[in-house]
N, C-alpha and C positions, 0 to 999 in steps of 0.2 A: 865922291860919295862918302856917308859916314859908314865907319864899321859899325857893324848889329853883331854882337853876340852870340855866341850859339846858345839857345834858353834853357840848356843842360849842362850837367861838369862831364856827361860821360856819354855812351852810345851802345845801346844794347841792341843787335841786330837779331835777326831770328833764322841763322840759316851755320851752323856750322860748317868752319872751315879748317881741311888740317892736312898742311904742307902742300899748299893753297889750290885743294880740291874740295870742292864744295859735295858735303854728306858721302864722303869717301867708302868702300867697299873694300876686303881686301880675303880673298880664298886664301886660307891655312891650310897646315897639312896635319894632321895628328900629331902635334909635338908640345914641346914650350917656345913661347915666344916672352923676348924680353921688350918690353916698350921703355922708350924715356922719352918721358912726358911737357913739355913745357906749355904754362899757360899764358900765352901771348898775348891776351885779351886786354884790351886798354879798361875796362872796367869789370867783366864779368866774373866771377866766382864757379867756377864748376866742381859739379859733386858726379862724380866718375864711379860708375859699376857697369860690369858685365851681368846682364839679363840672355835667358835664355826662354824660349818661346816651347811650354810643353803640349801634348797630344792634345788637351780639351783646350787649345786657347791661353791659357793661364802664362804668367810671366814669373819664372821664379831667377830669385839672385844667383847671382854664381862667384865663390870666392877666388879671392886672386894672393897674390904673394908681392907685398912690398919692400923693396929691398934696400931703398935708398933716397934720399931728398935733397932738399939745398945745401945740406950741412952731409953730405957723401952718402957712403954706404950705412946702412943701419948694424946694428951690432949682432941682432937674429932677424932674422926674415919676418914679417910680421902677416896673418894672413887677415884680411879682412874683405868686406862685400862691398863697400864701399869706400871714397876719397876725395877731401872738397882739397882745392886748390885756387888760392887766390890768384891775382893777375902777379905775373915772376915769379910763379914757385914752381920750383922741379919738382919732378917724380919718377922714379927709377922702380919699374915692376915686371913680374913674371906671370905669366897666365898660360894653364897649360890647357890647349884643344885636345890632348890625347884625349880628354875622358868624353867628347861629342862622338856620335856616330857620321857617317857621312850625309850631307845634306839638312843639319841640325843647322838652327839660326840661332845665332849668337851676335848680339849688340852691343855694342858698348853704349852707355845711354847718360845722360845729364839731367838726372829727376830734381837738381836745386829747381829752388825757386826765386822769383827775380822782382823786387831786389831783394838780395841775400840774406840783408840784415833782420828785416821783418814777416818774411815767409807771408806775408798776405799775397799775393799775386805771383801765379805759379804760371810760366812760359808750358806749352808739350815737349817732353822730352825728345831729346832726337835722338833718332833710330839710324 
């Protein structure tokens, strides 16, 4: 047979994977938790924030503390709502649950849009 090509350079799937469970869960306790983040993605770009689900419905951001990337530790903490990450870049961050009450939903979510470079075509965020 001849070889056919794949008629793409890349592969965007629609099902997040992370430390290879698929739309992962994970019960914290009231504290700080430190994540380091790698984006392993053969082409995708993600834009990372925690959302938090208030009493009418509504989604509001929730800030986090960035500490560190490809190039180490950062020199001050940086606090921000959100973080895009190309495919092989680190992230080294803290996110504190103390300030949730018990039973609060808290997502980490990927509102980029795809493809990255032109924001016309926006995937749903995963929850």
């Amino acid at each position: 047979g001849q070889f056919v090509p794949f008629p793409s350079d890349d592969f965007t799937g629609t099902v997040a994977v992370v430390n290879g469970v698929v739309n992962p869960y994970l019960k914290v306790s009231p504290t700080f938790y430190r994540f380091r983040i790698l984006n392993s993605a053969n082409s995708r770009t993600w834009t990372l924030n925690f959302v938090k689900v208030v009493m009418d419905g509504s989604i509001v951001d929730v800030p986090f503390l960035v500490i560190g990337s490809d190039q180490g530790f950062l020199a001050h903490p940086q606090e921000v709502t959100s973080v895009s990450l190309s495919p092989g870049e680190r992230l080294d961050m803290i996110f504190d649950f103390s300030q949730f009450s018990s039973g609060d939903k808290v997502w980490l979510t990927n509102p980029a849009p795809f493809p990255f470079s032109n924001g016309q075509t926006r995937l749903p965020p995963y929850y």
